[in-house]
C-alpha positions as CSV (number, residue, x, y, z in Angstrom):
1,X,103.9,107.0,148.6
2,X,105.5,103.9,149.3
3,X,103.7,100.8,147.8
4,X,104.3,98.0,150.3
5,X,104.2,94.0,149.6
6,X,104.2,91.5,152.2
7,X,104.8,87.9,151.9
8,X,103.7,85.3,154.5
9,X,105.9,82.6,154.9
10,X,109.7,82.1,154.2
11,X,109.4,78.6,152.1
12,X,110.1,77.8,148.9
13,X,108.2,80.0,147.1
14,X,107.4,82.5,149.7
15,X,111.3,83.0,150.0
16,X,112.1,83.2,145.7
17,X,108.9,85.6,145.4
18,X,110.5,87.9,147.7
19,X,113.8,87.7,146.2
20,X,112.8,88.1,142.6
21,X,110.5,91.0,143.7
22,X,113.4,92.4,145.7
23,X,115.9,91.8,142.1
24,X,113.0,93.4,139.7
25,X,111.6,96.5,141.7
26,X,115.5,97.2,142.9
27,X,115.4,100.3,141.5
28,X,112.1,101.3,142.9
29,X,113.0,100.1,146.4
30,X,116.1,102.4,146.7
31,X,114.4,105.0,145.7
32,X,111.9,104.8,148.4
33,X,108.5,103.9,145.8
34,X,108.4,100.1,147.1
35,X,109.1,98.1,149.9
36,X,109.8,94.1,149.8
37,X,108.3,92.7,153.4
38,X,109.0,88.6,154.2
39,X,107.2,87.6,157.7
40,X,108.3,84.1,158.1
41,X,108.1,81.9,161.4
42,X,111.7,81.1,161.8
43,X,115.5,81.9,161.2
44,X,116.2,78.5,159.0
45,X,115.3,77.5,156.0
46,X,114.8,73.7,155.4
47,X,115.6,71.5,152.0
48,X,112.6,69.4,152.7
49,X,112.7,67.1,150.1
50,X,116.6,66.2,152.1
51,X,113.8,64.5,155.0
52,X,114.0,61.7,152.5
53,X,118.1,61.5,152.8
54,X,117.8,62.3,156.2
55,X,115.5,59.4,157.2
56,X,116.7,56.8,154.6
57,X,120.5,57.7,154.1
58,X,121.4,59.2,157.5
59,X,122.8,62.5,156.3
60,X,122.6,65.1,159.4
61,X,119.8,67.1,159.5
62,X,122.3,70.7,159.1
63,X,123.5,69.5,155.7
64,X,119.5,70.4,154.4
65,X,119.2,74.1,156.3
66,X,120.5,77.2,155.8
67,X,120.0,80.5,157.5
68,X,116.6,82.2,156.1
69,X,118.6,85.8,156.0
70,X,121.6,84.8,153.8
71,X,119.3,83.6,151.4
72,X,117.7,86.8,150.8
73,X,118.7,89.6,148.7
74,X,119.7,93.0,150.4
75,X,116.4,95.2,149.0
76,X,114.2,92.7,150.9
77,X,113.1,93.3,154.6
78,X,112.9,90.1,156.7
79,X,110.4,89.9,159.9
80,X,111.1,86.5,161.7
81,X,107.8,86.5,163.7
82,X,105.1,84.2,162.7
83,X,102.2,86.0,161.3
84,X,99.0,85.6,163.9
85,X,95.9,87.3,162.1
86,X,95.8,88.5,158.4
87,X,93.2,91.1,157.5
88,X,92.0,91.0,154.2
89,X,89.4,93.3,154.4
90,X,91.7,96.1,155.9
91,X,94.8,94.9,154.4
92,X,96.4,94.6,157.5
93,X,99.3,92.0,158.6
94,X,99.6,91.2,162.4
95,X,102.5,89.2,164.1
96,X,102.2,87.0,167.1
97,X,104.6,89.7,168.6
98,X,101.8,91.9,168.3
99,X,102.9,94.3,165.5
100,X,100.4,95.3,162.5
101,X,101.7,96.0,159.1
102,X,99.7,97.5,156.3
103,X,100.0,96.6,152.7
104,X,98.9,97.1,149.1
105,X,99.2,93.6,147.8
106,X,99.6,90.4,150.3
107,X,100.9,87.2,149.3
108,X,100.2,83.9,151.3
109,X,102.9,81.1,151.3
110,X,101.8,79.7,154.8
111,X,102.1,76.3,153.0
112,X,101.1,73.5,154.7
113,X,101.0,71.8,158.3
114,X,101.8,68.1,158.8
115,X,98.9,67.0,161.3
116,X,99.1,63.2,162.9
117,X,97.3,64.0,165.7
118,X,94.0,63.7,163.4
119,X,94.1,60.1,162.8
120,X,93.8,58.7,166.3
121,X,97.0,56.8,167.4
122,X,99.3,57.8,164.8
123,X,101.4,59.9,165.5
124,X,102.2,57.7,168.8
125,X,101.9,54.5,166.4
126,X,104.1,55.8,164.1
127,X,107.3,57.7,162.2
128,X,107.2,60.4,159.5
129,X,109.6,62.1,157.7
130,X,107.2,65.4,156.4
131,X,107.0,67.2,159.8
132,X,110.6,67.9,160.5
133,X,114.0,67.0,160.6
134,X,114.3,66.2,163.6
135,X,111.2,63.1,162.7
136,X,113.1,62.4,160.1
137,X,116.2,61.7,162.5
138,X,114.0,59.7,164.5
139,X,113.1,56.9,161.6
140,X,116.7,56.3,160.5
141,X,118.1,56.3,164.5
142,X,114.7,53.4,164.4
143,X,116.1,51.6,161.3
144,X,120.1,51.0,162.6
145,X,118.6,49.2,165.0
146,X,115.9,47.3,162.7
147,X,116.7,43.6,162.3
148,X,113.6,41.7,160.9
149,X,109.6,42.3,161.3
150,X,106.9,43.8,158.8
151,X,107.7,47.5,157.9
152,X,104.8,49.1,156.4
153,X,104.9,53.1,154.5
154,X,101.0,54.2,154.6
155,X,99.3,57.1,153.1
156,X,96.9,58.6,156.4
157,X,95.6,61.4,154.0
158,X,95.0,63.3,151.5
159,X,96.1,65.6,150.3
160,X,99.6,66.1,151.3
161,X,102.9,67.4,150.4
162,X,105.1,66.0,147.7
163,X,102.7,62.7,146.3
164,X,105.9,60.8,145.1
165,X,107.5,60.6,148.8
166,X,105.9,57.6,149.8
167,X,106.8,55.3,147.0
168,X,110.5,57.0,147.3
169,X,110.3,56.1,151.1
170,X,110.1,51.9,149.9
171,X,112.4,52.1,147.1
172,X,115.2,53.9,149.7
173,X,113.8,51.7,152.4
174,X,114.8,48.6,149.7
175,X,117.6,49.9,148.9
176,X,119.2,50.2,152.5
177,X,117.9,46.5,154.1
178,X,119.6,45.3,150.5
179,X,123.2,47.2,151.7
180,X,122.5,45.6,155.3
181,X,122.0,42.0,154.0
182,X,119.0,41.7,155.8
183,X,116.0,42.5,153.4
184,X,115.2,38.7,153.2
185,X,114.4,39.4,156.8
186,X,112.1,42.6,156.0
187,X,108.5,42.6,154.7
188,X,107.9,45.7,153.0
189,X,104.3,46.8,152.3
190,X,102.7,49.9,151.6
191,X,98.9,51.0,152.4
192,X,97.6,53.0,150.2
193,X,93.7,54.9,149.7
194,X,94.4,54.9,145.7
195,X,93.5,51.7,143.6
196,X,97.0,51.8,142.7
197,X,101.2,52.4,143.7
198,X,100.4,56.1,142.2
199,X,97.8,58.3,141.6
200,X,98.3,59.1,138.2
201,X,97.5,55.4,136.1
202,X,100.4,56.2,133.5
203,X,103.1,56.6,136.1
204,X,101.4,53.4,138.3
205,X,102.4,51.5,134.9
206,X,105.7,52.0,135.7
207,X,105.7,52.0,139.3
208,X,103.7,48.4,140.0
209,X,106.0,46.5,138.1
210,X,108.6,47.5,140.0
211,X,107.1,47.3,143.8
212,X,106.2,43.6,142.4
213,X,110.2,43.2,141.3
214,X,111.2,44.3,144.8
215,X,108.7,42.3,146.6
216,X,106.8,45.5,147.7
217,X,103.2,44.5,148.9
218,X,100.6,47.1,147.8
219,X,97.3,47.4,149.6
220,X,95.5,49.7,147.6
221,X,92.2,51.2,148.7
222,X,93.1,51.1,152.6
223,X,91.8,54.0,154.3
224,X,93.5,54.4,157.7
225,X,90.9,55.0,160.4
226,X,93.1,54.9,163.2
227,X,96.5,53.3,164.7
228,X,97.1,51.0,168.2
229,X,100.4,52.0,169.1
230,X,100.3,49.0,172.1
231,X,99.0,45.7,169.7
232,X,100.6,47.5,166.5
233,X,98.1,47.5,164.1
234,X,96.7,50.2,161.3
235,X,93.3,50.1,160.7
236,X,90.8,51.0,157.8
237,X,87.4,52.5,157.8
238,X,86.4,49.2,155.7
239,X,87.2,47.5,159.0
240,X,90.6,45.9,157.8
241,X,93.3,45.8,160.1
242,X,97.0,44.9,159.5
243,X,100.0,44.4,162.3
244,X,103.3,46.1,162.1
245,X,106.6,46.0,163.4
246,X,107.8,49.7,162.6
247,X,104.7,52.0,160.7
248,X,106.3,55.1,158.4
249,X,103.4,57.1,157.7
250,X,102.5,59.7,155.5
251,X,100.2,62.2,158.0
252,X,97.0,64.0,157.4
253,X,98.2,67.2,156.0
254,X,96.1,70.8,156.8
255,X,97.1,74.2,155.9
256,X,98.5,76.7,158.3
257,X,96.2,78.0,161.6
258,X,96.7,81.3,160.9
259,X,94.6,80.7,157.6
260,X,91.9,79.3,159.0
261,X,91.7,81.6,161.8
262,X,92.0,84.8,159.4
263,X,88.9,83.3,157.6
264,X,90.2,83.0,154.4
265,X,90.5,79.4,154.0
266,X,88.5,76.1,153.7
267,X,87.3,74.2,156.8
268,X,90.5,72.3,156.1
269,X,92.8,75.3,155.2
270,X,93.1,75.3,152.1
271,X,93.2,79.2,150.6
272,X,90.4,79.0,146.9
273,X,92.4,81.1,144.3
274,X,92.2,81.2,140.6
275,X,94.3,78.2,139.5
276,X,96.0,80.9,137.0
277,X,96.4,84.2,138.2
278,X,96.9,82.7,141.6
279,X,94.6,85.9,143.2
280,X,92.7,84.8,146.5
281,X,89.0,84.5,145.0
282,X,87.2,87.7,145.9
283,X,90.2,90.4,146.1
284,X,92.4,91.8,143.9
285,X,94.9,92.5,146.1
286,X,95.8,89.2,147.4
287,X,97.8,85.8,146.3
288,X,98.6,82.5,147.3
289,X,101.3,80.1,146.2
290,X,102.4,77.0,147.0
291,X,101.3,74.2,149.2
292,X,98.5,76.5,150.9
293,X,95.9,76.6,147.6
294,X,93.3,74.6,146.7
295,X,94.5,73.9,143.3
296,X,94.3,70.4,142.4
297,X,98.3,69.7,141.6
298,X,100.8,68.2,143.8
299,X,102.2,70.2,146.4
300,X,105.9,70.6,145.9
301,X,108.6,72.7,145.9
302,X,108.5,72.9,141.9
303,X,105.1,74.0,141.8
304,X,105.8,76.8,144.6
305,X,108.6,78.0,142.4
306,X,106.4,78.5,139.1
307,X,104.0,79.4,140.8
308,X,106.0,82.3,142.3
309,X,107.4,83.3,139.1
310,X,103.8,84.2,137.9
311,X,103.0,85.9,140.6
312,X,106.3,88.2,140.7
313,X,105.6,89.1,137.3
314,X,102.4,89.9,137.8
315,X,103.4,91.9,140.7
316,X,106.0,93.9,139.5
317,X,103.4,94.9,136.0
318,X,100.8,96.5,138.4
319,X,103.6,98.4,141.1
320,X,104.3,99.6,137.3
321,X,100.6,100.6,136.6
322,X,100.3,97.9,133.8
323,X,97.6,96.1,134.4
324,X,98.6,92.7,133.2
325,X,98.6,89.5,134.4
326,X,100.6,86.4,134.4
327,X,98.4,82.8,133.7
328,X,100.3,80.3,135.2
329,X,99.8,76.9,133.3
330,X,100.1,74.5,136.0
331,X,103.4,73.1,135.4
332,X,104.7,70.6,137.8
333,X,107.5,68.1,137.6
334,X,108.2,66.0,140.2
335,X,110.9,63.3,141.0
336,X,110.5,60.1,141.9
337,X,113.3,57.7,143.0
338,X,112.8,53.5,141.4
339,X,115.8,52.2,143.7
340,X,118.9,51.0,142.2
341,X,120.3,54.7,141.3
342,X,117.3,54.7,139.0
343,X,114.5,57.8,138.7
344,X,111.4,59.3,136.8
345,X,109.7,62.4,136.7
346,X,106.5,63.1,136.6
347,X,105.7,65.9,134.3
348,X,102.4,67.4,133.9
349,X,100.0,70.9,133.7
350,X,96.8,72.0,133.4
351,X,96.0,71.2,130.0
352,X,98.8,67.8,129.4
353,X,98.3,64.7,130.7
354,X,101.3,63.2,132.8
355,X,104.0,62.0,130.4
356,X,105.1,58.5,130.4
357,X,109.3,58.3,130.8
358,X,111.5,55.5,131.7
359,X,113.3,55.4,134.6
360,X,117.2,55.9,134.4
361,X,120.4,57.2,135.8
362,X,120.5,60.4,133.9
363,X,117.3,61.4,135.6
364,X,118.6,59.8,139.1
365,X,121.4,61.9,138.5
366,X,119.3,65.2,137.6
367,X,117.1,64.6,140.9
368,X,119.9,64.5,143.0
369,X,121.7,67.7,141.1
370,X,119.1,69.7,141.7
371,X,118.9,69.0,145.2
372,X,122.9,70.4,145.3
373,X,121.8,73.7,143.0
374,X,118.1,74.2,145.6
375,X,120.0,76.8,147.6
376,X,120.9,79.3,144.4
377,X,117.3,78.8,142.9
378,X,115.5,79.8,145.7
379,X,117.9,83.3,145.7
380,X,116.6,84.4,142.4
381,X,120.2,83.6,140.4
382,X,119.1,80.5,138.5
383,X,116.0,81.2,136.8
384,X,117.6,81.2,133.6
385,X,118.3,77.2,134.1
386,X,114.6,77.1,135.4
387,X,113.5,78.4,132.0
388,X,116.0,76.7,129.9
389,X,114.6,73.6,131.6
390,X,110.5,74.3,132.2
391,X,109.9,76.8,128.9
392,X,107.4,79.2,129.4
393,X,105.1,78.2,132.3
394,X,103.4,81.6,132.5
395,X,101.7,83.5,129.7
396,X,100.7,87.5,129.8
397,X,97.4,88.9,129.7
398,X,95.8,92.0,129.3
399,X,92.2,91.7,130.0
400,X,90.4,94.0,132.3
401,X,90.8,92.7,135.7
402,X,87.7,90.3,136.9
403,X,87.5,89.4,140.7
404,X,86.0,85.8,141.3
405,X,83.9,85.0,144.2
């Protein structure tokens, strides 16, 4: 009997799971013992990290897509319709084009769903660079045309994807009125709900020195309320307001609809696993990865990926019979761009705090190297760079198998 394993959603991680699956159970698919199912919304596949370049550097929007089926190995079957209703209980799968798979063990990548429309007046109030290219487009087609006024980056909730983005967005957005002679004209400020430039205080150390250097303004504590698009002004629930000439915000961020709607998620839609083995709480047939948990790490691309590393191996152990499992440790390590070439990375788990580094070129020129080699990680073919790099961010058990609730 064929066991069957479907994965929801063709990101980062949701697209490497399904090729590492499709690389280790090769052997089993061709012999008709296993089948490899990706249901993803959509034909491309998006770099989106490249928003950043897109909105701050002008490179086109093409140069960070590829097509979603040349990125997949052969042994994997690819469904481009979006996934509608999820069945847990049944262990059913149906599309919006009203087709119902079966499966024997699901895993949810729906990641996670830029929302402005939460926050009264923003999203006609403002730009952002998480929701698309084509935003991203938008706030560098804004900024040729930007001469002088208050530009302000603000954080309009947590959580949401990628938690160094907005203090890249000001370095880049430094960096370019510098090349255009015109940041004397510029007031750059950033509003932000933390009591600092960062949430983590070690990094903050590095980072407030620097926003004071480039004559960065940073409003900590602010809260946005709500946006007037017409007088141009942000407000806080503390009943602050400030005015603005162009507004770059960082959205509200929810997980996908079809995860609320299934039931499975939070009011907010966010999917409560087992920060380790990754299992949806209360089945032992289900997974999420990526930006559509609840764990408490940043969600980013290099957390999908280790993330989906655990979960492969654990995968591929129990389509074996081996019931094992695969702890991840809650390794993250996120870039963050200082301006002048410059860049740190923020490197964490579960159990280390965040370690302190000093910016420099080498790791500028590591964040922007990795953005060139994105394409062959997420196929499978450079995980043994991803370990060289990371170590071992999983670590095998053998415990009988205890469902949380």
């Amino acid at each position: 009997m064929v066991k069957r394993v479907i994965v929801i959603g063709g990101g980062t991680g949701g697209t490497l799971l399904v090729n590492l699956l499709g690389r280790k159970l090769r052997s089993r698919i061709k012999g008709g013992e296993a089948e490899v199912l990706l249901i993803s919304d959509g034909f491309r596949h998006y770099f989106q990290p490249g928003n950043l370049d897109i909105a701050f550097r002008g490179v086109p929007p093409d140069v960070n897509s590829r097509g979603e089926p040349e990125l997949l190995t052969p042994a994997v079957n690819f469904v481009p319709d979006p996934c509608a209703k999820i069945n847990l209980a049944e262990r059913t799968v149906t599309t919006q084009g009203r087709t119902t798979y079966g499966y024997d063990m699901v895993v949810l990548a729906t990641g996670a769903t830029p929302s402005p429309e939460l926050i009264p007046g923003l999203k006609e109030g403002s730009f952002n660079f998480h929701a698309s290219p084509r935003s991203s487009e938008s706030i560098w087609e804004r900024l040729r045309g930007f001469r002088r006024g208050k530009v302000i980056v603000a954080i309009a909730g947590l959580p949401y994807k990628y938690p160094p983005s907005p203090d890249e967005a000001l370095f880049m957005l430094d960096d370019y009125f510098k090349r255009k002679g015109i940041r004397k004209e510029v007031d750059l400020s950033f509003l932000t709900p933390y009591s600092r430039s960062y949430p983590s205080e070690s990094i903050a150390r590095v980072v407030d020195p620097i926003m004071e250097e480039h004559e960065v303004e940073v409003v900590p504590l602010f809260n946005v309320e709500s946006v007037d698009p017409a007088k141009k002004q942000i407000h806080s629930r503390g009943g602050d307001e400030v005015s603005y000439d162009l507004l770059i915000a960082v959205p509200p961020h929810v997980g996908a609809s079809v995860v609320r709607t299934s039931g499975i998620s939070d009011e907010n839609g966010w999917i409560p696993v087992d920060k380790q083995t990754l299992r949806v709480k209360g089945h032992d047939d289900a997974y999420a990865i990526g930006d559509a948990t609840d764990i408490p790490i940043s969600k980013s691309g290099v957390a999908a990926h280790l993330e989906a590393k655990a979960v492969a191996e654990t995968l591929v152990w129990e389509l074996g019979g081996e019931r094992a499992e695969a702890r991840y440790n809650g390794r993250t390590d996120c870039p963050i761009e200082l301006g002048g070439r410059r860049a740190i990375f923020v490197s964490t788990s579960y159990d280390t705090p965040v370690e302190l580094r000093s910016p420099s070129l080498l790791r500028y020129a590591m964040k922007r190297g990795f953005a060139r080699l994105y394409w062959s990680t997420i196929t499978g073919n450079m995980e043994w760079l991803i370990d060289a790099y990371f170590g071992r961010t999983t670590e095998k058990t053998e415990q009988p198998l205890v469902i949380q609730d």
